[in-house]
C-alpha positions as CSV (number, residue, x, y, z in Angstrom):
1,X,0.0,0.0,0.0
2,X,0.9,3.4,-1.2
3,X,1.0,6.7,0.9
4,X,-0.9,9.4,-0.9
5,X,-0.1,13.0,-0.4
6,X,-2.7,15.3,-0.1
7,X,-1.4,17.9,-2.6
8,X,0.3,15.7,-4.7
9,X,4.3,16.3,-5.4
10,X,4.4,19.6,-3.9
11,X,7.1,20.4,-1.9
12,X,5.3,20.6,1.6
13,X,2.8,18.1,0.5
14,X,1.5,16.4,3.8
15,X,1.5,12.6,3.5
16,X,-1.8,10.9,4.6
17,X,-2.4,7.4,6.0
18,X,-4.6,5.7,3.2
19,X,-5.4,3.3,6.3
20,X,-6.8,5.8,9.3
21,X,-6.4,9.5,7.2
22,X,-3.9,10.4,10.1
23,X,-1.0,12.5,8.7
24,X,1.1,11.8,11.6
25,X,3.4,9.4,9.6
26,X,7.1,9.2,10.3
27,X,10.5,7.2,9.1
28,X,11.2,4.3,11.3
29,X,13.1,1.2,11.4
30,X,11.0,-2.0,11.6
31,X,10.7,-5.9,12.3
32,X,8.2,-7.7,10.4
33,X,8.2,-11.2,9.8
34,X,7.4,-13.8,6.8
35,X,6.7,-17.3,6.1
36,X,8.5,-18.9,4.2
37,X,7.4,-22.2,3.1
38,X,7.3,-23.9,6.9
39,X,9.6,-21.6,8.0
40,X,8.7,-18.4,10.2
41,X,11.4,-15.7,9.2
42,X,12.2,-12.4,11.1
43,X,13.7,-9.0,9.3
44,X,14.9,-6.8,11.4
45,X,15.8,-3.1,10.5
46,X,13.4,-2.3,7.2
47,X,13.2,1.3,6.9
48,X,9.1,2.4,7.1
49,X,6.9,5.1,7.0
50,X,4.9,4.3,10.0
51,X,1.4,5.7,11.1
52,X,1.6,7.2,14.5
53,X,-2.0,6.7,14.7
54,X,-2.6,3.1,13.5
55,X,0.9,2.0,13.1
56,X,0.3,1.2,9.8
57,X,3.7,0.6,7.9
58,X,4.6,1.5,4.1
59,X,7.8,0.5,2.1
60,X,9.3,2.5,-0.5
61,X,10.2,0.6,-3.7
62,X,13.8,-0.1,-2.6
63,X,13.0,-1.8,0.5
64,X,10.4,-4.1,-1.1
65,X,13.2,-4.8,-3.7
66,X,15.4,-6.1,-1.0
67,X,12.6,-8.0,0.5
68,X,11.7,-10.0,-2.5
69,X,15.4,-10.8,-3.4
70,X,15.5,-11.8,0.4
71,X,12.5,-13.6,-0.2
72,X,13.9,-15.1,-3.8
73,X,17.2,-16.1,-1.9
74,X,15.2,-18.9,0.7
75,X,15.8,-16.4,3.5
76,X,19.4,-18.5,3.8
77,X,20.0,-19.8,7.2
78,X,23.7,-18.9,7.2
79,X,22.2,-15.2,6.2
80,X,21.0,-15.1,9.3
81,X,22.3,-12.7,12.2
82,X,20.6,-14.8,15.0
83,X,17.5,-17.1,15.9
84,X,14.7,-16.5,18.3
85,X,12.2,-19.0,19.4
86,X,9.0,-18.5,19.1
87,X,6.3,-19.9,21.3
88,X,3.0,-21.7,18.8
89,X,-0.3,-21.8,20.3
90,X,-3.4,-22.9,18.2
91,X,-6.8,-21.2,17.9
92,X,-9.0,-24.3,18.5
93,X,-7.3,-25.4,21.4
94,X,-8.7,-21.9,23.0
95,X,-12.2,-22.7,21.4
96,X,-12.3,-25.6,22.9
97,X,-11.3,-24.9,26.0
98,X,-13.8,-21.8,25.9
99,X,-17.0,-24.5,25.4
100,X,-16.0,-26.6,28.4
């Protein structure tokens, strides 16, 4: 998703969340992560516009470049700068629990 800006190019223009319509948007660095195949995969530092208001993020063309050759790549283990664990609960299990 695209960030529109209310008076087009101009310099000035204000950029507005397509999301919430908040024009509180700033640069940040994010984490977002990805599955690949099986495999859950964490990025860590993508540069963003983020929505102050709804957090909504936005990625310039560049950075979703690098994401898909990341992507293309397999997300290569030896890539990798570290590993977390991550803890997998399932849905159902709740709803089941919930009916008893």
């Amino acid at each position: 998703m695209s960030v529109e800006y209310s008076r087009g190019d101009q310099p000035g223009a204000v950029a507005v969340c397509p999301s919430c319509g908040s024009s509180d948007i700033g640069m940040a660095e994010v984490r977002s992560a990805f599955f690949h195949g099986d495999r859950l995969v964490v990025v860590d530092d993508i540069p963003a516009l983020v929505c102050s208001y709804c957090n909504e993020q936005f990625y310039d063309d560049r950075t979703v470049v690098v994401l898909d050759l990341l992507r293309g790549e397999g997300f290569p283990a030896e890539s990798a700068r570290g590993e977390i664990k991550v803890p997998v609960f399932s849905f159902r299990d709740r709803l089941l629990t919930e009916a008893e």
